[in-house]
SELOFI-857030 format. One record per residue: residue number from 1; residue in one letter; x, z, y of N, C-alpha, C in turn. Coordinates in Angstrom, 2 decimals, m for minus. Atoms other than C-alpha are relative to their C-alpha. Example, Ala and Ser with C-alpha at 12.3 -4.5 7.8 and 13.67 -1.06 7.14 Angstrom:
% SELOFI-857030
1,A,0.89,0.00,m1.19,12.30,7.80,m4.50,0.90,0.00,1.20
2,S,m0.82,m0.06,m1.19,13.67,7.14,m1.06,m0.77,0.73,1.09
END
This chain:
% SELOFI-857030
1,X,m0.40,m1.30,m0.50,4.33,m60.17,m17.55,m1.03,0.47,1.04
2,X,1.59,m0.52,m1.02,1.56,m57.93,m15.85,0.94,m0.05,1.52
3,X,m0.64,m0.57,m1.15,2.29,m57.22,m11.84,0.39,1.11,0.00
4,X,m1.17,m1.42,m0.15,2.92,m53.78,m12.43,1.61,0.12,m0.55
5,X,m1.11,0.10,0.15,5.44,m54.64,m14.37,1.23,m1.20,0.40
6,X,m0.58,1.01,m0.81,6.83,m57.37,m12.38,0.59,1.07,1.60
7,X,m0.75,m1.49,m1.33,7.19,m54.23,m9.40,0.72,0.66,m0.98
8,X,m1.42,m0.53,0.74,8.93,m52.17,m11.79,1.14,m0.71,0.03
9,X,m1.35,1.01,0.24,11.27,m54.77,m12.25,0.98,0.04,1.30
10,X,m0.43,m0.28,m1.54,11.91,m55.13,m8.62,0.57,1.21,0.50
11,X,m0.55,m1.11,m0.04,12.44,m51.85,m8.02,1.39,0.40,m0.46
12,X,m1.55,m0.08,1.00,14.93,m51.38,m10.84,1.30,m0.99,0.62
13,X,m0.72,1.10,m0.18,16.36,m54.68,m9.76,0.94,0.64,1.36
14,X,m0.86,m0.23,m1.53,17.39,m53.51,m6.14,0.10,1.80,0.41
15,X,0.17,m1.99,m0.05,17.22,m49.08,m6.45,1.56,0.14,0.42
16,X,m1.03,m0.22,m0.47,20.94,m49.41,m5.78,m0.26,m0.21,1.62
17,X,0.25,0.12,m1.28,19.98,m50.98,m2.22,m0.76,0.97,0.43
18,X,0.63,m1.41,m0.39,17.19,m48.30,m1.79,1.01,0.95,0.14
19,X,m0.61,m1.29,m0.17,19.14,m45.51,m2.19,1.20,m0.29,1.31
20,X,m0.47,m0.01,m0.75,21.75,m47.05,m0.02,m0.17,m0.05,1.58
21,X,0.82,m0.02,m1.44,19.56,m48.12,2.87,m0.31,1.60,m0.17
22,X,0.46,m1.19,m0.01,18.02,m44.56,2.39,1.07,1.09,0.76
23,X,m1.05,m0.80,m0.27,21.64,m42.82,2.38,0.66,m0.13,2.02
24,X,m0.14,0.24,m0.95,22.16,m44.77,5.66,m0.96,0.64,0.85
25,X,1.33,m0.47,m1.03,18.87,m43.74,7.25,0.27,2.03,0.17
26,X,m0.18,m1.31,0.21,19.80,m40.00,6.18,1.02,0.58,1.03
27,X,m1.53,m0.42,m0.87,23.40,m40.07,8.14,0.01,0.07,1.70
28,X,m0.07,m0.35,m1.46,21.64,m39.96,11.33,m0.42,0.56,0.28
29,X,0.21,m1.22,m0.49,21.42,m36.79,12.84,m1.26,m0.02,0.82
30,X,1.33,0.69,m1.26,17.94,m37.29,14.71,m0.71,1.13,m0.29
31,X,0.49,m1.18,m0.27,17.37,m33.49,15.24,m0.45,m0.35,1.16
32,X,0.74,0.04,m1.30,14.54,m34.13,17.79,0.12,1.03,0.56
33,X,0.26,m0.99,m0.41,14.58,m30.73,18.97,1.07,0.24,0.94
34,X,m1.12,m0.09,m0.72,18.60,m30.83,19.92,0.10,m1.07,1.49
35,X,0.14,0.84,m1.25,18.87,m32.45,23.58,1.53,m1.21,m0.31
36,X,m1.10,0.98,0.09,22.39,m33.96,22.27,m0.33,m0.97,m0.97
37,X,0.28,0.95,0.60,20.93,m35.68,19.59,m0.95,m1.06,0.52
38,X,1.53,0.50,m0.67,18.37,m37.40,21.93,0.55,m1.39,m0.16
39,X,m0.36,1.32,0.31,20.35,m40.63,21.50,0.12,m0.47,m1.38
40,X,m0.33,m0.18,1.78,20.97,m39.96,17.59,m2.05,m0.34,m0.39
41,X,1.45,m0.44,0.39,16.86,m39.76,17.46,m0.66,m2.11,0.46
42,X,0.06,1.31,m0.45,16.78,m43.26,19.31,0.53,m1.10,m0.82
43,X,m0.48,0.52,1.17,19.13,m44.46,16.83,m1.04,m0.40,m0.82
44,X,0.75,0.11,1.50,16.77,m43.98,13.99,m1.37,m0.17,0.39
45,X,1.41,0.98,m0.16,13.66,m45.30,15.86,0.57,m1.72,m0.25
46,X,m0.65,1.04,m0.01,15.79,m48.36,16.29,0.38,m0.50,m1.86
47,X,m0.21,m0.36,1.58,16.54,m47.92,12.23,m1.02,m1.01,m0.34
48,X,0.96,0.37,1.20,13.30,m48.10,11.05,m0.80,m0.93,0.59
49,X,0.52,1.63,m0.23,11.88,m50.86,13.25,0.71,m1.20,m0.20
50,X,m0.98,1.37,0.81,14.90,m53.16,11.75,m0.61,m0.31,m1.40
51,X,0.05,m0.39,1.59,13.78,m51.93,8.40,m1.78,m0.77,0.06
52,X,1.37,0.37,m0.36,9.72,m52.93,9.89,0.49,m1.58,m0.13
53,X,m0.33,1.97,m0.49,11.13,m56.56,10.89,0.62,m0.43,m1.37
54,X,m0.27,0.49,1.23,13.07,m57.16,7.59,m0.97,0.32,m1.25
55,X,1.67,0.47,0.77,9.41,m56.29,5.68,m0.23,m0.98,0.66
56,X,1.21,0.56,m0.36,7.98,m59.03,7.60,m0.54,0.48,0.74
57,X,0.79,m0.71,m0.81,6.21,m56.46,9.86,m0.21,m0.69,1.34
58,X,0.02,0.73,m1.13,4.76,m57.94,12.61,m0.47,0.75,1.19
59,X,m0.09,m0.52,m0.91,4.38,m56.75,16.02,0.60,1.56,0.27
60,X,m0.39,m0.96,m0.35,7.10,m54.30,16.03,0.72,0.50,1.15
61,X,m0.08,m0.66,m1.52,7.58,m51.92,18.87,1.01,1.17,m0.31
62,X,m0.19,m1.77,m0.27,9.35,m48.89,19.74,m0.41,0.28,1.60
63,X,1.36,m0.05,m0.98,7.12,m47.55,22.26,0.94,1.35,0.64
64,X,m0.73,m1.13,m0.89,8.89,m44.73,25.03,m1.03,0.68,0.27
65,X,0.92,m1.02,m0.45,6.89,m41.57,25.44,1.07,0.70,0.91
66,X,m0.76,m1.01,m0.80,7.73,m38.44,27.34,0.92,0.48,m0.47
67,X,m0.48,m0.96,1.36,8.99,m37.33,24.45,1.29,m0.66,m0.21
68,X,m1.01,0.66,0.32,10.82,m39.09,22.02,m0.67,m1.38,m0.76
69,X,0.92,0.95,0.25,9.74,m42.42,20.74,m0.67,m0.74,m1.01
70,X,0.85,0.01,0.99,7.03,m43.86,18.73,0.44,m1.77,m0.77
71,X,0.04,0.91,0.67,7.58,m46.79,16.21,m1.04,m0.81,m0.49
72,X,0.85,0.42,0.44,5.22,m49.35,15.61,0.33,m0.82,m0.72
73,X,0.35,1.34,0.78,4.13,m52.20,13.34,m0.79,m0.23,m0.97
74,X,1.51,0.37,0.78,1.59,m54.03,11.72,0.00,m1.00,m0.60
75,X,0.66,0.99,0.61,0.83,m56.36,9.18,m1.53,m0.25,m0.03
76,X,2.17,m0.04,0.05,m3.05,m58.00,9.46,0.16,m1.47,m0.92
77,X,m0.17,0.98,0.77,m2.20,m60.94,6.83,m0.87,0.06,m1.30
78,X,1.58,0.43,0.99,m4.72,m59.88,4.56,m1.40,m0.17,m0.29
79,X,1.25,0.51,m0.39,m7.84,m60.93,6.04,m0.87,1.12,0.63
80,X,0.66,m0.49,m1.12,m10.47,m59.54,8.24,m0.88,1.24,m1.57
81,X,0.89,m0.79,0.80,m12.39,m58.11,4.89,0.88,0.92,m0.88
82,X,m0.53,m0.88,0.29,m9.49,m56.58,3.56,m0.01,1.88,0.63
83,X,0.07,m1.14,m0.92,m9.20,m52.79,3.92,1.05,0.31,0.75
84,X,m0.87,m0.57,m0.95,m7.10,m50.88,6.40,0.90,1.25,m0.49
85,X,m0.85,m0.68,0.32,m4.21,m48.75,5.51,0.99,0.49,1.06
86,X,m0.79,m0.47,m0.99,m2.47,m46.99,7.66,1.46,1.05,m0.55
87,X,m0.62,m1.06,0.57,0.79,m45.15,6.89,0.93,0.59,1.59
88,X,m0.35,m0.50,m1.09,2.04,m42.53,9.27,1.16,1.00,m0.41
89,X,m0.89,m0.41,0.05,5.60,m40.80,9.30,0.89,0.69,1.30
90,X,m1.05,m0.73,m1.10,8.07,m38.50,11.21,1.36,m0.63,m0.55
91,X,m1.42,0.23,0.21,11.56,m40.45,11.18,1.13,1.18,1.11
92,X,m0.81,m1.13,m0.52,13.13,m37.19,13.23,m0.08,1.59,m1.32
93,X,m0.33,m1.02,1.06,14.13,m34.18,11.51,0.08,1.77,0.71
94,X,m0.28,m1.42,m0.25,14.38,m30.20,12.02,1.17,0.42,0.01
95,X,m0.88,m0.59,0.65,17.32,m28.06,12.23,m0.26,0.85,m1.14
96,X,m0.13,m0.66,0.04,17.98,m26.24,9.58,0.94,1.40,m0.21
END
């Protein structure tokens, strides 16, 4: 069986859990903009650095700005000659 289709599999295998983790991540109100949600927004930094630590992610942070706060983490497990990937996301939301 190729790897791509060894990820498909996976996928398929657990898409009920996706969607549910997902549905969970969705149910929190983390309108950065609202001052009452400012704890709802904290919530879901707190979220997705659980979600960082159960990848494996290593050195995860949630980091306090002025603002509202920044999520880190990093995997470096695939060697110094590997390339660098970075993925960057807004876990807060807009009203609309």
């Amino acid at each position: 069986m190729s790897e791509a289709q060894q990820a498909l599999d996976y996928v398929r295998g657990n898409g009920e859990r996706y969607l549910s983790e997902l549905k969970d991540f969705l149910a929190i109100p983390s309108i950065s903009t609202l001052s009452e949600n400012k704890g709802d927004v904290q919530r879901a930094a707190e979220w997705v650095a659980a979600q960082l630590r159960s990848m494996n992610m290593d050195n995860v942070q949630i980091m306090p700005t002025a603002g509202h706060p920044v999520v880190y983490g990093e995997w470096l497990g695939a060697g110094k000659s590997a390339p660098t990937v970075m993925i960057y996301g807004h876990y807060d939301v807009q009203p609309g």
